[in-house]
N, C-alpha and C positions, 0 to 999 in steps of 0.2 A: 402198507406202502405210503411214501407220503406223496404229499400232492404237489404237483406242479402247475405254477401260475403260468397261464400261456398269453397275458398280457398283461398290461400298466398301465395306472390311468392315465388319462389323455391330458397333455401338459396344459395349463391355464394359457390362455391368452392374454397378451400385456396389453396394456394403453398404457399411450403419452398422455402423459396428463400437462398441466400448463407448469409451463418455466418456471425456476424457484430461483430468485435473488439471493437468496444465501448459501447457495450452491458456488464453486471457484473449483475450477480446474487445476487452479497452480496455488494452492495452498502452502507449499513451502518457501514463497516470497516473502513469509513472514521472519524465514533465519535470514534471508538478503537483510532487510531489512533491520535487524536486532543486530547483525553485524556493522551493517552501516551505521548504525545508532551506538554502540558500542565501539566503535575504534573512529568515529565524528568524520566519517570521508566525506559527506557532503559539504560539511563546514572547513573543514582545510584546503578542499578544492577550492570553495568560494573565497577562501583567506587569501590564498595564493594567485588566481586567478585576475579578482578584483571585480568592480559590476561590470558587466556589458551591456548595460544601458543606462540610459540617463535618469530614467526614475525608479527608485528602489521597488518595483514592483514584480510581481509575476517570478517565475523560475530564473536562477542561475545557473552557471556553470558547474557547479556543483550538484544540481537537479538535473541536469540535462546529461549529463554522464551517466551518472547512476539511474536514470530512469530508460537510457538507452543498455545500458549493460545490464539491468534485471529485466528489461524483455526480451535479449539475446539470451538470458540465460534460461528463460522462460521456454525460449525455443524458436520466438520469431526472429523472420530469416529480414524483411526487409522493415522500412519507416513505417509504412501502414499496420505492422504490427503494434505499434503504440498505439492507434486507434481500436485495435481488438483488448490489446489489454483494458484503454480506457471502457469499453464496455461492459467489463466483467465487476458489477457495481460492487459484488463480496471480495474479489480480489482486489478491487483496490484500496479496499481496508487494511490490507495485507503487504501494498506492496511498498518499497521507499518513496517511488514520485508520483501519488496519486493523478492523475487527470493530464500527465503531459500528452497533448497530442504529437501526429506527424508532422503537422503543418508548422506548429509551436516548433517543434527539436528543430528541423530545418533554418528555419527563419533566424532562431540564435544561433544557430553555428553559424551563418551567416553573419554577425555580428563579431565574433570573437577573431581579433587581431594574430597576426604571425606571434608575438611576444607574450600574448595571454595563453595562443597555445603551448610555448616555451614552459610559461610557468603552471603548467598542468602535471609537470615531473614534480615539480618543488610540493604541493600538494599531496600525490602520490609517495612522496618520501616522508613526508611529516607522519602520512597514515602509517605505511610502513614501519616509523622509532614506535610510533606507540604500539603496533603489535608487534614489537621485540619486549618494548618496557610489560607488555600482559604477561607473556612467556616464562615461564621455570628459568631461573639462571643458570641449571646444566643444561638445558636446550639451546639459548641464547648464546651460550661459550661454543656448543656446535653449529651452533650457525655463523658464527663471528667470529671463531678462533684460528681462521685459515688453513687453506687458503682461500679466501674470499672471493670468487671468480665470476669476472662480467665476463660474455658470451657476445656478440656483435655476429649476426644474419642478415639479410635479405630474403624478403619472402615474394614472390608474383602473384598478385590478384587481379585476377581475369575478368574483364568487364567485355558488355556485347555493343554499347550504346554509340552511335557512330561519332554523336554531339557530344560526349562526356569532355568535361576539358580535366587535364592533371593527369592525363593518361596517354600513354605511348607506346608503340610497337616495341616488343622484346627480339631476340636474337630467334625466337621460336616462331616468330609473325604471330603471335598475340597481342593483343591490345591488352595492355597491363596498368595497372596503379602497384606501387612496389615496396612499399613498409621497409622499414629499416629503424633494427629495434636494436636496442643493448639490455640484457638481462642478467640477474640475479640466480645466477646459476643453483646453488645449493637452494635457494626457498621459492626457486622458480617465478621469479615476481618480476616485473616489467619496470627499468628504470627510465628509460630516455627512447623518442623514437620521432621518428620523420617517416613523412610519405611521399615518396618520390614519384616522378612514373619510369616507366619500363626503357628508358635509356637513360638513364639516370646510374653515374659509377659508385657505389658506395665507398672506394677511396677515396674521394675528394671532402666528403665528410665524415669521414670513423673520428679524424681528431678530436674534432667538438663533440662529435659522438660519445665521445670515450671522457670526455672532460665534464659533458652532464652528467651523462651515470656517474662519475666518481663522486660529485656533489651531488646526486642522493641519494648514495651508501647510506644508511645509519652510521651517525660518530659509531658505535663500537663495531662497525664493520668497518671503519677506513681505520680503523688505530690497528689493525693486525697486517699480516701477509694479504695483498691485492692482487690477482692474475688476469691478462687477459687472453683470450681465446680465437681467432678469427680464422676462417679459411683460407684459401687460395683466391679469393676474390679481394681479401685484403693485401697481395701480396704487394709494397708499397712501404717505402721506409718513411715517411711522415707519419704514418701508426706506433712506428713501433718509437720513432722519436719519443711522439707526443707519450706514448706507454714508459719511456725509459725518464724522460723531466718527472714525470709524476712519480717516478719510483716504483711504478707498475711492473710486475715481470710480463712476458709476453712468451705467447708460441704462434706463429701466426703460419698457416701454410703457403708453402712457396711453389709458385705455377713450375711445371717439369721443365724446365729450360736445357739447353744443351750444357751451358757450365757447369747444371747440376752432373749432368749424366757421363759429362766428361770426371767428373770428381768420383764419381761411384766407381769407375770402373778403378783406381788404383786404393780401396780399402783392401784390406786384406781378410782373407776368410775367418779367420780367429778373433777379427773386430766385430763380428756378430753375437749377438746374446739373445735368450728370449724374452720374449713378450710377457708381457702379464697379464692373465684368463685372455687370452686369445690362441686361437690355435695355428700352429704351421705359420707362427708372424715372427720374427726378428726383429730389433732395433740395433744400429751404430752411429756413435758422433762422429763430426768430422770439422775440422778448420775452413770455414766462409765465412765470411761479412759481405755483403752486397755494398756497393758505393751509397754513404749517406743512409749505414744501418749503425747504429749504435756498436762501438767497438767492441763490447762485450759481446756481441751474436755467436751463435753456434747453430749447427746444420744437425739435426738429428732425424736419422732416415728411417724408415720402418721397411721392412719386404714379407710379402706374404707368397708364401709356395701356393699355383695354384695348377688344379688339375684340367691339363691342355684341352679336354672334352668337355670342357666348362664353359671353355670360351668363345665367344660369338665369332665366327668370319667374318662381317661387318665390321671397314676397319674406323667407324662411326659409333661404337660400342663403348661404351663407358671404360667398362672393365680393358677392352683393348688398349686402350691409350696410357694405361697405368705401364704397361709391359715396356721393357728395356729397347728401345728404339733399333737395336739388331733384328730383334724378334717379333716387332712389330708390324714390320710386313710382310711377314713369310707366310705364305699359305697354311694351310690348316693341318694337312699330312706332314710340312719339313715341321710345324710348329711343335709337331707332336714327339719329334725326334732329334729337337734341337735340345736336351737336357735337362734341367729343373729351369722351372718358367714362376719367373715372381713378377708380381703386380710391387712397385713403389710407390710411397709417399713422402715429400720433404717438408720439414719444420723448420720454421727460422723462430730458435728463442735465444733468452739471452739466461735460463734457467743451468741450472750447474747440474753439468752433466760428466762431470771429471769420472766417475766408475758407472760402470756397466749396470748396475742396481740403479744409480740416478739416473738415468737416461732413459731406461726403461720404467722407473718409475712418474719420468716428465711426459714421456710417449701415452702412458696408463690415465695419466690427468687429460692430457690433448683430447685423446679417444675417448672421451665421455663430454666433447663440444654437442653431441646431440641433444643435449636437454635443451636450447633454446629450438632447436627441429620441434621437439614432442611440444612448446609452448605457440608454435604458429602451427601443430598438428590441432591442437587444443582451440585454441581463436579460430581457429576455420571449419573444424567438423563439427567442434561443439558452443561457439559462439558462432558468429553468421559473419568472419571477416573471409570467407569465400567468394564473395564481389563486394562492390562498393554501388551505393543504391543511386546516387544520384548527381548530375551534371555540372556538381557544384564542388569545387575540390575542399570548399570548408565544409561540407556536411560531410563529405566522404571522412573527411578529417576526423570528422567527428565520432562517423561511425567505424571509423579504424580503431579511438580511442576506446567509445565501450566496449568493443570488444576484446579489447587487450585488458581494458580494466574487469570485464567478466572474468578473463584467466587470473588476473592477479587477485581478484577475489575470494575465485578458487581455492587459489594458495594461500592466503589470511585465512579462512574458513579450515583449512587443513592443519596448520600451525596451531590453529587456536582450540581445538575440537576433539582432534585425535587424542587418542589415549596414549601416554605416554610413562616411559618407566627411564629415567635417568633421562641423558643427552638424546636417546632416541625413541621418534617415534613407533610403538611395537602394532601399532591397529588405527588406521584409517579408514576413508568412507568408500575406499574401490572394493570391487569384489572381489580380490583376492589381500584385502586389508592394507593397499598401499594407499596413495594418493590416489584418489578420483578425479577421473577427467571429467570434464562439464557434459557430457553427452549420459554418463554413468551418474553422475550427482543431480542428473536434471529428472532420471525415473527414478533414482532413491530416495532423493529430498524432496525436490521444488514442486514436478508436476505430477504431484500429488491431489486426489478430488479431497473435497473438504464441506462443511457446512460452516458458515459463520451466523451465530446466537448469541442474542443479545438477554442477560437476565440480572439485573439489579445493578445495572450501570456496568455491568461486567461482557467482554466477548469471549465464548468461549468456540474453540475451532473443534469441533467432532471430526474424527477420519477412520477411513475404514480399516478394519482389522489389519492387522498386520507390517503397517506402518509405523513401527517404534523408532527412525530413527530420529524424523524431525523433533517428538516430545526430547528426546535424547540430545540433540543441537541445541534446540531452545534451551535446554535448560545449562547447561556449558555454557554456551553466549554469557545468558543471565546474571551465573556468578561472577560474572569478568565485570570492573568497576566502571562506570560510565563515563565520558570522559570530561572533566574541570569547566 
């Protein structure tokens, strides 16, 4: 018979032993870094920007960005995290803005004028031509072949500080600071943005809004088809103006008004078609122009069947308010036996909707306005624009901007990195080989442990097993040509 062990030796005991200086927690700041060194953002920011102070000394605007946006992406949430990173004496071998403190970031953003923040876009677009010019030329035609679609949001960020000034009461009784971003839909990348606070209408600025992102398109993004995207918070014909001089197409969504819902009821049933990958949704056009919309406007409506047990009694419900104003007050039981119950949405574009196929195919482009959502989901879950740190509306500024430039990073890093087979990307760094969010790129890549060793004027970064993908980034970066 054989034998049986009826115990195991007894596990060793560990000791701490003393701190190692070439130890770094965040070892993957070294692809921030080779990126930022490879497509020159700190120096086009600084190009563009101009000094913010009198003596050419110490950090720019272009170190203060990027050293704010690789410690969000690092992970810290507030200012004082620049002083944790400053401590990590191997990681800041590693990282783009060695040694900027919290005190430092502050004190510049403090300096930087309304007009030098303007020109933080023009910087951000200069970086952006060149990570088109690094690109495969069948990538570069899918990203720039149209329709090339800027996005216009409003995002709420919720501050506690009683003294914060640049911040204001929302419709929700929050105290809010309130971003107001236009994006580069298809490469996800940040064009133009302002931060407002929380009664602040973002109609009164989409124009200019919409007139900066066009001038920092890449020329081979503004020489093709341009769209723009907005909600029902843009509903406002000065947008769609300013969208119609520039030659822009638009779809902007239109608040439920009664002239909408007087107009719906005389479509006729055979003016409905379906949807595309949506289910139980319909679209049909319809003749509207709002007073002072561009005359070429059209009304294109979507309806979704929705099942009456679905829907909240609360006539404060999201979902309730979509329902046809007959049916929207009726109790829950006549609700249930009032007939097929659709939820509505209306569109004001000026997009060609003459057959049934265009209409639903302009409905299909509208319905994918989420992606600037998933880039303020991105900037707040996984950059740190979930509050704003400090009493000072230019730091906050500031710190709105790294973290939108963490996300457009992001998106440079994915552009540039991915493995690709013709016009599309077939494998990215998410875990399921899409695009990676900053919260998934920050345990795969960045917050990585590390050693850093020093041997014949050489560093080399040791990491532990299993970690293939940073050597695999770095060396992608690498081949990419430095820039002039």
């Amino acid at each position: 018979m054989s034998r049986i062990r009826g115990g195991s030796l007894p596990r060793q005991r560990v000791r701490a032993g003393a701190p190692d200086a070439s130890l770094t927690a965040n070892a993957g700041l070294v692809a921030v870094t080779e990126l930022c060194g490879r497509l020159g953002v700190i120096g086009a920011l600084d190009a563009a920007v101009g000094p913010i102070k009198q003596r050419d000394r110490g950090f720019g605007a272009g170190e203060l960005l990027c050293g704010i946006a690789a410690a969000q992406l690092a992970g810290e949430d507030f200012l004082t995290g620049l002083d944790r990173q400053r401590a990590d004496a191997a990681g800041q071998q590693l990282a783009p803005v060695p040694g900027l403190a919290s005190t430092t970031a502050a004190g510049l953003a403090r300096r930087i004028t309304p007009a030098q923040w303007r020109a933080v876009e023009a910087g951000l677009a200069a970086v952006t031509g060149r990570m088109l010019d690094l690109l495969p030329a069948r990538r570069v035609t899918a990203l720039t072949g149209g329709p090339v679609t800027i996005d216009l949001d409003t995002t709420d960020v919720e501050v506690y500080g009683r003294n914060k000034r640049g911040v204001a009461y929302n419709h929700q009784g929050q105290r809010v600071g309130r971003p107001h971003v236009a994006a580069w839909a298809e490469a996800e990348i940040v064009l133009a943005a302002d931060l407002g606070d929380g009664t602040d209408d973002p109609r009164a600025t989409a124009p200019d809004l919409l007139r900066r992102a066009l001038a920092a398109l890449p020329a081979a993004a503004r020489a093709g088809r341009v769209g723009l995207r907005a909600d029902a918070g843009y509903f406002a014909g000065a947008l769609a103006r300013a969208a119609h001089e520039a030659r822009v197409s638009f779809a902007i969504g239109a608040k439920r008004i009664a002239p909408l819902w007087r107009l719906l009821d005389g479509i006729a049933g055979d003016a409905w078609h379906d949807a595309i990958e949506m289910d139980n949704a319909q679209v049909a056009a319809a003749q509207y122009c709002p007073d002072w919309w561009p005359a070429n406007t059209r009304l294109l409506i979507r309806r979704v069947a929705l099942d009456p047990a679905r829907i909240s009694a609360d006539p404060r419900s999201r979902r309730r308010r979509t329902l046809h104003p007959d049916q929207r007050t009726l109790p829950f039981p006549e609700l249930a036996q009032a007939g097929p119950v659709y939820a509505y949405s209306f569109i004001l574009t000026n997009l060609d909707l003459s057959t049934p196929a265009r209409a639903a195919a302009a409905e299909h482009w509208y319905r994918h306005r989420t992606t600037v959502e998933n880039l303020f989901r991105d900037s707040k879950l996984g950059a740190a624009l979930r509050h704003l740190p400090s009493g000072y509306p230019q730091v906050n500024l500031a710190w709105m901007w790294g973290a939108l430039l963490a996300a457009t990073m992001a998106a440079w890093l994915h552009q540039l990195t991915a493995r690709t087979a013709g016009e599309d990307i077939v494998h990215g760094h998410g875990v399921r080989g899409g695009k990676a969010m900053i919260a998934t790129l920050r345990w795969r890549l960045i917050a990585v442990p590390g050693r850093l060793t020093r041997h014949a004027r050489h560093l080399t970064l040791r990491l532990p097993p299993g970690h293939g993908l940073l050597p695999e980034v770095l060396a992608r970066l690498r081949t990419l040509p430095a820039p002039a």
